[in-house]
C-alpha positions in Angstrom: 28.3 14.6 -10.9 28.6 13.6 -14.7 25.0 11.9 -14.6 22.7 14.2 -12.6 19.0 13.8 -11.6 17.5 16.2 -13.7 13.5 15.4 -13.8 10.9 13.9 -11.3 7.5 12.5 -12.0 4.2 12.2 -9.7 1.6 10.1 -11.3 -1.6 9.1 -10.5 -5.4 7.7 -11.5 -6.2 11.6 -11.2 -3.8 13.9 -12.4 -5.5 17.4 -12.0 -6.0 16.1 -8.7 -2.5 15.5 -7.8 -1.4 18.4 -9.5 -3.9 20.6 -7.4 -1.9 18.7 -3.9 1.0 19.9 -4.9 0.5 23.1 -6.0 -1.4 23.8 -2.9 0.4 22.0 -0.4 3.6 23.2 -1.7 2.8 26.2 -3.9 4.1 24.9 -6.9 3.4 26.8 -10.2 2.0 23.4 -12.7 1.2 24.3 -15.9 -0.9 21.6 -17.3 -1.6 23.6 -20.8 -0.9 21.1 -23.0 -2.5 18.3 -25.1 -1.4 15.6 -23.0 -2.0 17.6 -19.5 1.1 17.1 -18.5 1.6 19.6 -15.4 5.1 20.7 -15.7 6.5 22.1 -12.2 8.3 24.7 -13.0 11.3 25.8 -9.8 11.3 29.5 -11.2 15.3 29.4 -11.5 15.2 29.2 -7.5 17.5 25.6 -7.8 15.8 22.2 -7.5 14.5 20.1 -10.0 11.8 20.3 -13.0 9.1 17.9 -13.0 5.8 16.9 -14.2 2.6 15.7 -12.4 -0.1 13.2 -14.5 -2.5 10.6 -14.4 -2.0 7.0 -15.2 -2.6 3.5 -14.7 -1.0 3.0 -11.7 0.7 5.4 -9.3 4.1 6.1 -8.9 7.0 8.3 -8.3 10.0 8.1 -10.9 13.3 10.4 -11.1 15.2 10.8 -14.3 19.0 10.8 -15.0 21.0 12.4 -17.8 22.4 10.5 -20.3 24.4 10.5 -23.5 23.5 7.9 -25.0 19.7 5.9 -23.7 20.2 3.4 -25.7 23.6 2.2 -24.4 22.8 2.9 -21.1 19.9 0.6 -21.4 22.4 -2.4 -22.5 24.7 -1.5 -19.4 21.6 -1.6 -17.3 20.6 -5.0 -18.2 24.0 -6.4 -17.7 24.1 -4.9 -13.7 20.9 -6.6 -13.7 18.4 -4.3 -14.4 14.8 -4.7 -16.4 13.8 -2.2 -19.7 10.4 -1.5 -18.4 9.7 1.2 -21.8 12.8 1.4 -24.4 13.7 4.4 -25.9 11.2 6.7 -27.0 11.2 10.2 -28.9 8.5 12.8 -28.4 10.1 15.6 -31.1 11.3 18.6 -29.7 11.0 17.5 -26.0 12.5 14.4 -25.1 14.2 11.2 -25.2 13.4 8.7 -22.6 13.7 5.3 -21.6 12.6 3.4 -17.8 13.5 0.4 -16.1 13.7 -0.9 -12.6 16.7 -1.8 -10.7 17.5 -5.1 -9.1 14.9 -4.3 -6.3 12.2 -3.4 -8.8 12.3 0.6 -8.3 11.3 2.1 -11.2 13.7 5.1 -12.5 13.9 7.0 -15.8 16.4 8.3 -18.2 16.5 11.1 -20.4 19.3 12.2 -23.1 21.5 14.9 -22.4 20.3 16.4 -25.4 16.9 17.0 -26.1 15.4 15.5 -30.1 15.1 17.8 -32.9 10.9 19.0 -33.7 9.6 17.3 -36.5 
């Protein structure tokens, strides 16, 4: 598969919450030690994908797909239709990321294939 799903996202109005559900109803390990409490589910090298449970304005679930290049993906995107819900953004030394939603309005995420040099 040249683009793969490679993240998913849980968010919610309570994100230690949510992160508590899934760690307990599917014994997840979360680490949420960071300064944005960002739980990160880690799959322990068993297969499956990484994700990340938070709060926020409104819930929702998202996946992410790898990319080359956000940016151009983002201008093919809008030409099959789709909507830039966030453009590209950098967090140094974690990611680069970009959402929009589909024709139907679902709401999916992309991340480049490589991840941004740490400022």
């Amino acid at each position: 598969m040249p683009h793969p799903v490679v993240h998913f996202e849980v968010i919610g109005r309570d994100g230690a919450k949510l992160q508590a559900f899934y760690r307990d109803a599917f014994d997840w390990a979360i680490d949420a030690s960071n300064p944005m409490n960002y739980g990160l589910v880690d799959t322990g090298g068993d297969g499956g994908i990484a994700g990340g449970i938070a709060s926020g304005d409104e819930p929702q679930a998202t996946f992410y797909v790898s990319v080359d290049d956000p940016a151009a993906t983002l201008e093919k995107i809008k030409g099959l239709g789709g909507k830039v819900v966030q453009d590209v953004t950098v967090i140094p030394g974690m990611v680069t990321m970009a959402l929009f939603e589909d024709p139907e309005g679902n709401r999916i995420g992309i991340v480049a294939s490589e991840p941004p040099p740490a400022e």
